[in-house]
Kinemage of the C-alpha trace (Angstrom):
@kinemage 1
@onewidth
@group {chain A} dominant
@subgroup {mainchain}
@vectorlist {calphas} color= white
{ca unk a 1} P -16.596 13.862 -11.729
{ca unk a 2} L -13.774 11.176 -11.761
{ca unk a 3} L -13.966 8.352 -14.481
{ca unk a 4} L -13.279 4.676 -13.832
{ca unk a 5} L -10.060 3.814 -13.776
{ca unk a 6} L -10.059 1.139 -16.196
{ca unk a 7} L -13.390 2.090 -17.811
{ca unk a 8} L -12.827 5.624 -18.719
{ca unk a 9} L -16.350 6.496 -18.186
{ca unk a 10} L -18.291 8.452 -15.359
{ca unk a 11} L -21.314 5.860 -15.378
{ca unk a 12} L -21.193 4.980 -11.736
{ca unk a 13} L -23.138 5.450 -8.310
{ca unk a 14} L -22.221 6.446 -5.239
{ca unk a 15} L -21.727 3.550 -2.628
{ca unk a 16} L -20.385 5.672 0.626
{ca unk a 17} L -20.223 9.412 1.786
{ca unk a 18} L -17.761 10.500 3.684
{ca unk a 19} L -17.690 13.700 5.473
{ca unk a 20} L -19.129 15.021 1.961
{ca unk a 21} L -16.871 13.427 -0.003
{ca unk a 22} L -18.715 10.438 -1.698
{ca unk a 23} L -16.960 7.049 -2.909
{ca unk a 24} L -17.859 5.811 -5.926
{ca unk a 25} L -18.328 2.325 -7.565
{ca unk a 26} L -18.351 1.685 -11.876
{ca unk a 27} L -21.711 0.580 -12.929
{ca unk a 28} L -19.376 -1.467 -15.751
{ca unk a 29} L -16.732 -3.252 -13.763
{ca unk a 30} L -17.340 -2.526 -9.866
{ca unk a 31} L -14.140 -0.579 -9.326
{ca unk a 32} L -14.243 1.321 -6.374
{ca unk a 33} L -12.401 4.765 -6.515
{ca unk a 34} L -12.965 8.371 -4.633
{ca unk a 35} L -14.712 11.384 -6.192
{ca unk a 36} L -11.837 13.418 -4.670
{ca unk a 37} L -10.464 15.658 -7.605
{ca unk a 38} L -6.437 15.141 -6.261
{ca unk a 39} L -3.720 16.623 -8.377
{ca unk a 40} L -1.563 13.679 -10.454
{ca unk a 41} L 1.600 13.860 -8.731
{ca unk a 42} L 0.635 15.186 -4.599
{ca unk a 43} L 3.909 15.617 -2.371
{ca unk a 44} L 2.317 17.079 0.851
{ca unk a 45} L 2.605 14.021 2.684
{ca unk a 46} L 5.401 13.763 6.427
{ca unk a 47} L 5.475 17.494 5.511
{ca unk a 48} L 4.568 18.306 9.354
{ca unk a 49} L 6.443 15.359 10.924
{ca unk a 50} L 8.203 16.611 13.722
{ca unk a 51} L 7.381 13.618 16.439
{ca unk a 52} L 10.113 11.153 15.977
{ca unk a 53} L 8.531 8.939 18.783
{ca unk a 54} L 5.327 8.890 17.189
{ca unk a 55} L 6.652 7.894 13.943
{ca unk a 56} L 9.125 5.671 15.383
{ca unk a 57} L 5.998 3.748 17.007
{ca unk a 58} L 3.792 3.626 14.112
{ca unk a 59} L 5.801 3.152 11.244
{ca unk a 60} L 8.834 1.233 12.208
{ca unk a 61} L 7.263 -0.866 15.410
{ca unk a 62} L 4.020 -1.451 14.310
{ca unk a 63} L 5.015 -2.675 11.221
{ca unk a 64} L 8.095 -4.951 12.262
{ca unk a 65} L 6.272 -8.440 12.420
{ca unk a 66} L 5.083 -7.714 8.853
{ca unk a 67} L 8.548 -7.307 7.523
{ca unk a 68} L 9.853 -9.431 9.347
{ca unk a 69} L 7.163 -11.828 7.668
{ca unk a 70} L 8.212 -10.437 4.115
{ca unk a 71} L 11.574 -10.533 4.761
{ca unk a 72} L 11.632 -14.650 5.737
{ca unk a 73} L 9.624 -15.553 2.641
{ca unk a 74} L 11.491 -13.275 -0.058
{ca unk a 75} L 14.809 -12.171 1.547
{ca unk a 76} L 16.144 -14.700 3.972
{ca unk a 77} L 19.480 -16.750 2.664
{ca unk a 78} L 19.866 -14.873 -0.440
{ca unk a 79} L 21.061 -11.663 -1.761
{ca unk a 80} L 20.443 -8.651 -3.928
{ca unk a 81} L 19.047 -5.375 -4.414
{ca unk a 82} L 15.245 -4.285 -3.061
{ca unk a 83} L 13.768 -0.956 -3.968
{ca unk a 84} L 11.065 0.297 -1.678
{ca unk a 85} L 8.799 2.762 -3.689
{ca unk a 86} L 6.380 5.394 -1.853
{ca unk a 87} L 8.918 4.428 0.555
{ca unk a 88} L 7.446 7.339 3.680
{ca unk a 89} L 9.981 8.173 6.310
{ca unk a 90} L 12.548 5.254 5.139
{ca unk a 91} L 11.692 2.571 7.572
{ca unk a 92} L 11.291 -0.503 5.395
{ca unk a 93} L 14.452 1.011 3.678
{ca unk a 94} L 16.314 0.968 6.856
{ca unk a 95} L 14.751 -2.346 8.116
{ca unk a 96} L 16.220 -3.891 4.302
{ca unk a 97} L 19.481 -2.435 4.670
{ca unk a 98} L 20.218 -4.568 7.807
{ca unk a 99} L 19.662 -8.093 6.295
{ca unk a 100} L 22.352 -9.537 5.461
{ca unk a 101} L 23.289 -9.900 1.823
{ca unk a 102} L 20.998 -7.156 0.470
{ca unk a 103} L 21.166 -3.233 -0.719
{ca unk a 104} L 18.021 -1.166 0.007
{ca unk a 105} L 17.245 1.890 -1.425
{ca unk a 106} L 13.951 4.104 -1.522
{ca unk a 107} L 12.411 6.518 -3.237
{ca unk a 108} L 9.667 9.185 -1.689
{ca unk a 109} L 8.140 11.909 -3.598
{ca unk a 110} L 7.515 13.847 -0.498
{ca unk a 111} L 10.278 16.061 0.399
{ca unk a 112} L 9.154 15.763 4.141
{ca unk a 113} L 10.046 11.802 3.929
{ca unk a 114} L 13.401 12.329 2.217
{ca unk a 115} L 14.445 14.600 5.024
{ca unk a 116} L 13.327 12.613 7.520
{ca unk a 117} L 14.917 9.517 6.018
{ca unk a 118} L 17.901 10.954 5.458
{ca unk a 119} L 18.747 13.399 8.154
{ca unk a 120} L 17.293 11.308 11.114
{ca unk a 121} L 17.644 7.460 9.755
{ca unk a 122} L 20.539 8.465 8.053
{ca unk a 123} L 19.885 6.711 5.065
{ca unk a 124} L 21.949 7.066 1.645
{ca unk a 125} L 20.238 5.272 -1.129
{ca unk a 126} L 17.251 7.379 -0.930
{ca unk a 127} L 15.911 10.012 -3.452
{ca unk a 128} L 13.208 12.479 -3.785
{ca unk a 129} L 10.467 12.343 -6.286
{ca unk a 130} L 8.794 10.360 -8.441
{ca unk a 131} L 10.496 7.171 -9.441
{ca unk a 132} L 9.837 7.937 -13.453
{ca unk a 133} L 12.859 10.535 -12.655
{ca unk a 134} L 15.035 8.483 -10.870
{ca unk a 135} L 18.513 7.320 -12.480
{ca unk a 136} L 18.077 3.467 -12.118
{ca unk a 137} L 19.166 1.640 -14.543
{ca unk a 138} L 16.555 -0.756 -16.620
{ca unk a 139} L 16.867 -4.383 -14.977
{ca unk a 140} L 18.681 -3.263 -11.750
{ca unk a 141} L 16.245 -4.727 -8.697
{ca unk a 142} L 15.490 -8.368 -7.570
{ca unk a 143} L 12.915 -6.890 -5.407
{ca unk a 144} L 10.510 -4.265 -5.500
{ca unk a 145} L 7.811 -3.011 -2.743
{ca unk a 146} L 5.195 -0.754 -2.460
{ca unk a 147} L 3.545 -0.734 0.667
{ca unk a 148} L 0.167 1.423 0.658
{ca unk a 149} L 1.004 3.235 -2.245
{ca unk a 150} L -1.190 2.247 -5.184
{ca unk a 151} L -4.350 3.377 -3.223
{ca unk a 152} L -3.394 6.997 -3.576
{ca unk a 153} L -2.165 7.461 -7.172
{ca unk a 154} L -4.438 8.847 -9.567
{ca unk a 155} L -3.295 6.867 -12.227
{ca unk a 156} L -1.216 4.045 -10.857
{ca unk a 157} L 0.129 2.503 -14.421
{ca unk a 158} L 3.534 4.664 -15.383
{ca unk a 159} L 4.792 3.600 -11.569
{ca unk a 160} L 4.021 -0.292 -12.021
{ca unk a 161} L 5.331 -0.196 -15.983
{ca unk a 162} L 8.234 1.502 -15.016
{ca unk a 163} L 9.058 -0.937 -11.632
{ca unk a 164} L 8.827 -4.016 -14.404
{ca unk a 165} L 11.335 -2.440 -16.267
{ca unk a 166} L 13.367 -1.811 -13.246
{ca unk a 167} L 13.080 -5.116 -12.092
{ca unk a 168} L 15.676 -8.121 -13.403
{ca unk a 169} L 13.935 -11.365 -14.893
{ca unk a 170} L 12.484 -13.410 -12.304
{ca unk a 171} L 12.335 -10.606 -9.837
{ca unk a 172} L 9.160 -9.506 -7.716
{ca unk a 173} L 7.194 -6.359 -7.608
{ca unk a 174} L 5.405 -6.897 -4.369
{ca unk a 175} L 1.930 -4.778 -2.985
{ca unk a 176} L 0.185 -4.249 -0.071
{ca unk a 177} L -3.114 -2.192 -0.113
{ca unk a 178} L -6.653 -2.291 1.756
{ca unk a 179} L -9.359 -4.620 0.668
{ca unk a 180} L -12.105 -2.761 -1.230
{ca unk a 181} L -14.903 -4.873 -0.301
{ca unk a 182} L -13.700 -5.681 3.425
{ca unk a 183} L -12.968 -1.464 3.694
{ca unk a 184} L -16.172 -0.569 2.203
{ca unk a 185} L -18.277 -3.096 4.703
{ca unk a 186} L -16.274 -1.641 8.008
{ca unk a 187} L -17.022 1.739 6.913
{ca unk a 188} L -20.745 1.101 6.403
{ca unk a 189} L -20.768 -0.788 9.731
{ca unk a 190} L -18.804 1.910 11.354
{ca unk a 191} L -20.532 4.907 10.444
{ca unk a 192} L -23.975 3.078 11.278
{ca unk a 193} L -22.806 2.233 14.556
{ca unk a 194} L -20.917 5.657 15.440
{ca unk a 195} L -21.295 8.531 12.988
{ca unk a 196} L -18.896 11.173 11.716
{ca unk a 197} L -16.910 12.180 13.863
{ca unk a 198} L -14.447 14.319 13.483
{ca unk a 199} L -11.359 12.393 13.595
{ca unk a 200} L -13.187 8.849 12.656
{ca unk a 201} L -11.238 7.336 9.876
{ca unk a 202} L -13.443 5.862 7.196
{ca unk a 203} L -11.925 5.084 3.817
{ca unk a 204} L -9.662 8.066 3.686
{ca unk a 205} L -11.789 9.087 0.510
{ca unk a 206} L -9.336 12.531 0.224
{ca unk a 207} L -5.994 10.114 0.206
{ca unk a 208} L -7.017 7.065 -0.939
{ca unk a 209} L -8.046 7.516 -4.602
{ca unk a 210} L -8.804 3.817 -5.777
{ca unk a 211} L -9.585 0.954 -3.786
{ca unk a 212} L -8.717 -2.404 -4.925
{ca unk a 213} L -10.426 -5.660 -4.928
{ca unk a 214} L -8.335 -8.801 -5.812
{ca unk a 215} L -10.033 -8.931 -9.333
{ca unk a 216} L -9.290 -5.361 -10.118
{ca unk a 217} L -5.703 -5.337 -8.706
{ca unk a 218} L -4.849 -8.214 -10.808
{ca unk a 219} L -6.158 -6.389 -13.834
{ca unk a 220} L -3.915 -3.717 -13.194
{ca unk a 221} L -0.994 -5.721 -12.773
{ca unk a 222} L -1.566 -7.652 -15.909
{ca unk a 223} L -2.377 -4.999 -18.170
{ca unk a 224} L 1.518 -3.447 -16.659
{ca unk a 225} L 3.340 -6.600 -18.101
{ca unk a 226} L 2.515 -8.883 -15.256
{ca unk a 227} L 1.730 -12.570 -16.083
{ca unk a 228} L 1.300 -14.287 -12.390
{ca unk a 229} L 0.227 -12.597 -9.730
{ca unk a 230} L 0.122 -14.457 -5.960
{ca unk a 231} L -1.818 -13.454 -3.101
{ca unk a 232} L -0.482 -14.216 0.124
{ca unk a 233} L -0.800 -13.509 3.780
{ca unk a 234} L 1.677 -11.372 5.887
{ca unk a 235} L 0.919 -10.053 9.745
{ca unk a 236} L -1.244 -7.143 10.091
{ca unk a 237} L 0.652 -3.381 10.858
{ca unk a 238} L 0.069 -3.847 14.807
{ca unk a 239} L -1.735 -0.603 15.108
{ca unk a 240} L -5.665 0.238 14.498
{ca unk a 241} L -6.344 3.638 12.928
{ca unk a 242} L -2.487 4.672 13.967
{ca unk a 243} L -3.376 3.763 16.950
{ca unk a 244} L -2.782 0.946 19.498
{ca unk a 245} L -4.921 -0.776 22.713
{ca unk a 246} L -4.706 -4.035 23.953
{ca unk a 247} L -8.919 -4.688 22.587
{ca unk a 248} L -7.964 -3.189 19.474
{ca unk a 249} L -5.016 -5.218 18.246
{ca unk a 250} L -6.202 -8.406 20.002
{ca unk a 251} L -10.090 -7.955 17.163
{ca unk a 252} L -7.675 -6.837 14.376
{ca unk a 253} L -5.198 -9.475 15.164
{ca unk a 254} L -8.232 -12.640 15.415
{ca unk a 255} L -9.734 -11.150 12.122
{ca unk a 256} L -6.683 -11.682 10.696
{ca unk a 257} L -6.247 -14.926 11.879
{ca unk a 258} L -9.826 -16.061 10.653
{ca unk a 259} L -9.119 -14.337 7.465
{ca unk a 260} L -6.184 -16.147 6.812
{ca unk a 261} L -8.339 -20.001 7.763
{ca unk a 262} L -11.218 -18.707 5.590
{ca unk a 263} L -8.633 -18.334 2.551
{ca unk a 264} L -6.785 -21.704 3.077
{ca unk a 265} L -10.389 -23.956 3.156
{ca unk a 266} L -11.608 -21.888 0.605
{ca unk a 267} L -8.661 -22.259 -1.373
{ca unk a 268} L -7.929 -18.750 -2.066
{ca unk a 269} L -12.089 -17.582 -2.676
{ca unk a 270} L -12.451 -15.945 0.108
{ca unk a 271} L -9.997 -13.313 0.850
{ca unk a 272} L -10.882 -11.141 4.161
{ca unk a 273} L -7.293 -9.788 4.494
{ca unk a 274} L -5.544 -7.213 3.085
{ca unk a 275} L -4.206 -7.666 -0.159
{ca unk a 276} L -0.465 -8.854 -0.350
{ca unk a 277} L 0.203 -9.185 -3.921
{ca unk a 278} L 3.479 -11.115 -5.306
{ca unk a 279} L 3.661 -10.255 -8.945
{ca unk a 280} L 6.288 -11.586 -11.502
């Protein structure tokens, strides 16, 4: 059995089963993290991609308004170098590289991404494997993202210690990664509702290793080097389930937009949305 992340102990009980794999929650700090026994460093992922329409759709459409959102608040009328990390098929890499003023590059330890971002986008400044390996030098980035990443490593700390030390002073290591307590609640109410099914996505308890909550992923952050941490709100990937449908996006899209009013009169307390962290 898994221990906590930041507890190092196994004292925990299980809050969600999915198709036999239950999720688990720390009796001592409420972390929420899979009982999935993954190996440290997994590379299997966008081995099978063969559909470039498919991936075209999901990962470079469906996510434009978001980067385009990112991109206004942390790119427009400047300059510099971003590094996308877990950076998939090269999308965000190849959506960078076209602003004006800035250098993009990505790194993907799946040798199924690197191909595909370099054979079909065409993309130079991208390498294979992890970025511990990679021949950056120390201070070298303005920017760096990782967009659903931290939910499926093991042990997320050498990736964030070694992005601070990649990054120059005053520059941004930026996150995005489910809720923990918003996923765990839609699963609940979704398996109540419907069942397993096969093909039903859950909390993707064999690929998503850790789930965050704002507490925890600020605990993370901090114990890497990281002294403010910001959350903030960016459009939601215009796709449910890798999916899309009219009904579908128009729910997702009004949650969002009630997520983002709950934060504002709350003044940050409540937090339905995903979590877009800014971290300095």
């Amino acid at each position: 059995m898994p221990s906590c992340l930041f507890c190092k102990e196994s004292n925990s009980r299980t809050v969600f089963t999915e198709f036999g794999t239950p999720y688990l929650k720390c009796c001592n700090c409420g972390h929420l993290y899979s009982s999935y026994e993954s190996v440290e460093h997994y590379d299997g992922y966008f081995e099978n991609q063969k559909d470039n329409e498919a991936a075209e759709l999901f990962w470079d459409l469906a996510h434009k308004r978001m980067y385009s959102s990112f991109s206004k608040r942390y790119m427009a009328g400047m300059n510099g170098r971003i590094l996308d990390v877990g950076a998939g098929l090269g999308f965000f890499v190849k959506f960078a590289s076209a602003i004006d003023g800035w250098e993009a590059f990505g790194v993907e330890i799946s040798p199924g991404g690197h191909r595909f971002a370099t054979e079909t986008l065409k993309l130079t400044n991208f390498y294979c494997g992890k970025l511990e390996d990679q021949p950056f030098e120390p201070g070298s980035f303005d920017i760096i993202t990782l967009w659903d990443v931290i939910e499926h490593l093991k042990n997320p700390r050498p990736v964030i210690l070694k992005c601070r030390q990649l990054l120059k002073d005053g520059g941004i290591l930026f996150m995005h990664t489910p809720n923990g307590e918003v996923q765990l609640a839609k699963a609940k109410i979704k398996k109540a509702l419907f069942g397993e099914k096969e093909g039903t996505h859950f909390l993707e308890a064999k690929d998503h290793l850790h789930l965050y909550k704002e507490k925890s992923l600020r605990r993370i952050l901090e114990e890497c080097g990281f002294r403010r941490t910001k959350l903030v709100h960016l459009p939601p990937i215009q796709a449910v389930a890798g999916k899309s449908g009219f009904l579908r996006l128009f729910l997702k899209n009004k949650w969002w937009f009630w997520s983002v009013a709950a934060s504002k009169v709350t003044f940050g307390r409540l937090n339905w949305d995903n979590l877009f962290a800014e971290a300095r």
